[in-house]
C-alpha positions as CSV (number, residue, x, y, z in Angstrom):
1,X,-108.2,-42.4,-105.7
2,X,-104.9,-43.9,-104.0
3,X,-101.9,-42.2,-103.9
4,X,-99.6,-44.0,-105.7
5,X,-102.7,-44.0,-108.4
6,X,-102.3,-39.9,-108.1
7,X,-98.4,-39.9,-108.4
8,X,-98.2,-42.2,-111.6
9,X,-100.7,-39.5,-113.1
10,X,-98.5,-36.7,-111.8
11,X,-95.5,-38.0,-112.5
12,X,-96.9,-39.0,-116.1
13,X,-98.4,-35.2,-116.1
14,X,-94.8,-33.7,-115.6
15,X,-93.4,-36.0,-118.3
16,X,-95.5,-34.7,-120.7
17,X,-95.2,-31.6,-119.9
18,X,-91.5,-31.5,-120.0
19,X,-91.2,-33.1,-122.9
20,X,-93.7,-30.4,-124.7
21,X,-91.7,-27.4,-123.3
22,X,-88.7,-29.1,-124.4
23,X,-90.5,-29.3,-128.3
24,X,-91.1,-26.0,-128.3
25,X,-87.9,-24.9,-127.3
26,X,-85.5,-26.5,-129.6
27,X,-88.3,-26.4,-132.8
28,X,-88.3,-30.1,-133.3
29,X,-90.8,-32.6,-133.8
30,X,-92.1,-35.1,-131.4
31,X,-91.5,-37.6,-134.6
32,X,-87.5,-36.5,-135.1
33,X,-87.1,-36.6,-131.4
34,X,-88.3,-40.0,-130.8
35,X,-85.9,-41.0,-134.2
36,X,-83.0,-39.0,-132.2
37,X,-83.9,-41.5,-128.9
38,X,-84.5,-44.7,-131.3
39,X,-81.5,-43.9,-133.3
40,X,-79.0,-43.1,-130.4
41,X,-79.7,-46.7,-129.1
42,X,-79.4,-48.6,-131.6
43,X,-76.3,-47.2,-132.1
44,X,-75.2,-47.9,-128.5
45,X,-76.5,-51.7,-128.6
46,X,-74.8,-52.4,-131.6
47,X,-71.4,-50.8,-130.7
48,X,-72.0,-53.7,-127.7
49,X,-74.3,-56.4,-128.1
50,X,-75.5,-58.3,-125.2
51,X,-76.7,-61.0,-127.5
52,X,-75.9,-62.8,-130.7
53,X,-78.4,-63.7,-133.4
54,X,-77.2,-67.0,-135.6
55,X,-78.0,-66.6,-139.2
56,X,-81.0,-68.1,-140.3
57,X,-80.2,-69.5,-143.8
């Protein structure tokens, strides 16, 4: 196996794991904490937009 094969697969190890510990810490769901991340930016975009969408009708 290569090494950068073996440090994507750590580094995607850690990730996980990390994001597990930080589930179980704070009691929420891996649902409600990717709405938290989805929510927080979309928020962010659309307090600045980088692009305009025309209206379609």
């Amino acid at each position: 196996m290569s090494s950068s094969l073996s440090n994507r697969i750590g580094l995607a190890i850690r990730a996980f794991v990390r994001l597990e510990r930080y589930f179980y810490r704070t009691g929420i769901s891996i649902m409600e904490a990717k709405n938290r991340i989805v929510r927080n930016a979309v928020k962010l975009y659309l307090s600045a937009p980088l692009y305009e969408l025309l209206p379609t009708a």
